[in-house]
C-alpha positions, -999 to +999 in steps of 0.1 A: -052+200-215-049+204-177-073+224-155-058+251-141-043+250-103-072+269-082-052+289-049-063+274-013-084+309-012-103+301-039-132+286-015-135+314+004-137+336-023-164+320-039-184+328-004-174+361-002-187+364-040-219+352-029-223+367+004-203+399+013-204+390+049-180+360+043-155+383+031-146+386+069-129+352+064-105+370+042-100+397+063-090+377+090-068+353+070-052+386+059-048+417+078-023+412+103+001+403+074-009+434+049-009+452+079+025+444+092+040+453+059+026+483+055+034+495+088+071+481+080+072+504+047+056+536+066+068+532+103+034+550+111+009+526+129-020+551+122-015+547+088-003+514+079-042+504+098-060+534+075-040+518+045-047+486+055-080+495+059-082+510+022-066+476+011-097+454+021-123+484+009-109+481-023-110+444-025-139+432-010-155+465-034-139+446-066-148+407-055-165+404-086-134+410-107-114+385-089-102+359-113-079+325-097-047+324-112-037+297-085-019+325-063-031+335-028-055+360-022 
């Protein structure tokens, strides 16, 4: 039986699991791109950052649930 493929993220959510500050790596790895399509699906700049925004909240908030299925972040 094989171990299961862990995603390139994994490290740094590990960290971020530990210590809530690291979860700015994430953040940074992340927001421009969650951002961009959001603000491609709304066309509102105000609110694709506030929904952005929400995003990260919500996931650095459930960190604990996280489980690695070998896709990113």
């Amino acid at each position: 039986m094989s171990t299961p493929k862990r995603s390139k993220d994994f490290p740094m959510v590990l960290a971020a699991q530990q210590d809530r500050k690291k979860f700015s790596a994430l953040y940074n790895k992340y927001f421009k791109e969650i951002f961009l399509f959001i603000l491609k699906k709304t066309a509102d700049e105000t609110l694709a950052a506030e929904l952005s925004s929400n995003t990260f909240m919500k996931a650095m908030v459930n960190l604990t649930k996280y489980r690695d299925m070998g896709f990113p972040f």
